[in-house]
N, C-alpha and C positions, 0 to 999 in steps of 0.2 A: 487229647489225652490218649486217645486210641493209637495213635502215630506213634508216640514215643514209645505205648509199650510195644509193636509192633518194632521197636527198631531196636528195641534193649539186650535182646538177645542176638547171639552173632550169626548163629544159624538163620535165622529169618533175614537179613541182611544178605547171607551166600544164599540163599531161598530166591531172595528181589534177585539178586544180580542173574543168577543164572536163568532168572525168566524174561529178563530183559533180554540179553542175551541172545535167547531165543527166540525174542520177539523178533530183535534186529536181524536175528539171521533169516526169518520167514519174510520179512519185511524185506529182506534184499536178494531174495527168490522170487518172490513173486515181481517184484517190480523190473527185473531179469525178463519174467514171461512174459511184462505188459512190454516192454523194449521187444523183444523178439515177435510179438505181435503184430505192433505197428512198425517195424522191419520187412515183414511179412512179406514174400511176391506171390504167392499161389496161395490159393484157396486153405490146400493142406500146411504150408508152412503155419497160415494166420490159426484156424481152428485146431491143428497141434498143439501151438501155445498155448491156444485158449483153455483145451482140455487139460494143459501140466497147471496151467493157471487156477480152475477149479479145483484139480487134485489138490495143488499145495493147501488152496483155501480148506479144501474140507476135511484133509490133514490137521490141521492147527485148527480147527473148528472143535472137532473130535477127540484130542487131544487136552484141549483146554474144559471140556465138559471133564474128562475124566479127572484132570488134576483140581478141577474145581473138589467135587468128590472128595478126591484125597486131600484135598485141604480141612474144607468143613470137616470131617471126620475124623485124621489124626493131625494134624498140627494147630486148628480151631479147637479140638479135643471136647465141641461141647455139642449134644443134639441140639441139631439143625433142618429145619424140615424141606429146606433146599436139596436137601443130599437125595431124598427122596422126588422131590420134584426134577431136579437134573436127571434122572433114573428115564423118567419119563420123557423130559424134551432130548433124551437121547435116544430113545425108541422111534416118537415122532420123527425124529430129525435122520433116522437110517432111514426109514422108511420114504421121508419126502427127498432124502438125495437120492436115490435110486428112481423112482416116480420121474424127477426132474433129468437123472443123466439119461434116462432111456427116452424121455421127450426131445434133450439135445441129441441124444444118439438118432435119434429119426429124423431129426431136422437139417444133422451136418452132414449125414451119407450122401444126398443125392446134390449137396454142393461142393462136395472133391470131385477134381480133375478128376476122367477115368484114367489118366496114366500113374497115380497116385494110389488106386484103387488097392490093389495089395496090401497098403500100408494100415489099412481100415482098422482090420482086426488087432493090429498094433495098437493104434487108438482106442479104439472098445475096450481093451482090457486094462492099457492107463484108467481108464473112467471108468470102470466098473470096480478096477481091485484097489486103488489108490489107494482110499482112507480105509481100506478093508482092516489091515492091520492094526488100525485105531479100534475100529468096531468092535474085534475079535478080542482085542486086549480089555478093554473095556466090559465088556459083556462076561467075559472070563473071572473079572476080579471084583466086580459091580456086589456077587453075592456076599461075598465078606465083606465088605466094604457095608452092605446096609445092614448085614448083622453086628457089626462093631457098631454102624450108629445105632441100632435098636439097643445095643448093650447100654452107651452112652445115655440112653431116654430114660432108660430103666435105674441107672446108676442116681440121675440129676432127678429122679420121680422120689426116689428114695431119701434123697438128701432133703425134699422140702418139706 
């Protein structure tokens, strides 16, 4: 029953498609980085990838927390106490990807070629600002976003 109302409107329809869409395109980037990976002949060519590899991942990771968000909130249109719980595994989840790139970042320094060595801080900052943009955006508009569901909580408190 959910399906159908889910497919009744045509905007939810161009909604699916262009998340698809986007799946398929993250889907055939990364699979690009896992190719260019085991490609690899030096140390730096493999752990390059590796690190466009995590970015893309934690791009589309970050990403899909915030549009989750904007779903429950305005196109679900009903409180949701998800929206508030994503709030959180998206704090959690900044906090543990940096934790973890700065573990990788320690781990893959001292196994580049030193004739690659310059290229480092090129890499560090793949990995560090990647999914920044996700982050920023997301933290930026997260506050409206749970004051619209607070409104919604307050709206659906009323009606009962």
């Amino acid at each position: 029953m959910e399906t159908a109302k889910f497919f009744k409107k045509g905007e939810n329809v161009l909604g699916a498609l262009f998340v698809l869409a986007l799946a398929v395109l993250m889907g055939w980037i990364m699979a690009g980085d896992v190719e260019r990976m085991q490609a690899a002949t030096t140390n730096y060519d493999y752990y390059s990838n590796f690190i466009y590899l995590i970015d893309n991942i934690a791009r589309t990771y970050f990403f899909c927390i915030f549009m989750l968000m904007v779903y429950f909130t305005y196109v679900n249109k009903q409180y949701s106490k998800w929206c508030i719980r994503l709030f959180y595994i998206l704090g959690v989840s900044t906090l543990l990807y940096y934790v973890i790139a700065n573990q990788f970042y320690r781990s893959v320094f001292g196994l580049i070629e030193p004739e690659f060595m310059d290229k480092v801080p090129s890499m560090t900052t793949t990995l560090y600002t990647g999914p920044l943009y996700w982050m920023i955006i997301a933290y930026f508009f997260i506050p409206k976003i749970l004051k619209d569901a607070q409104k919604m909580k307050e709206e659906q408190d009323l009606t009962i």
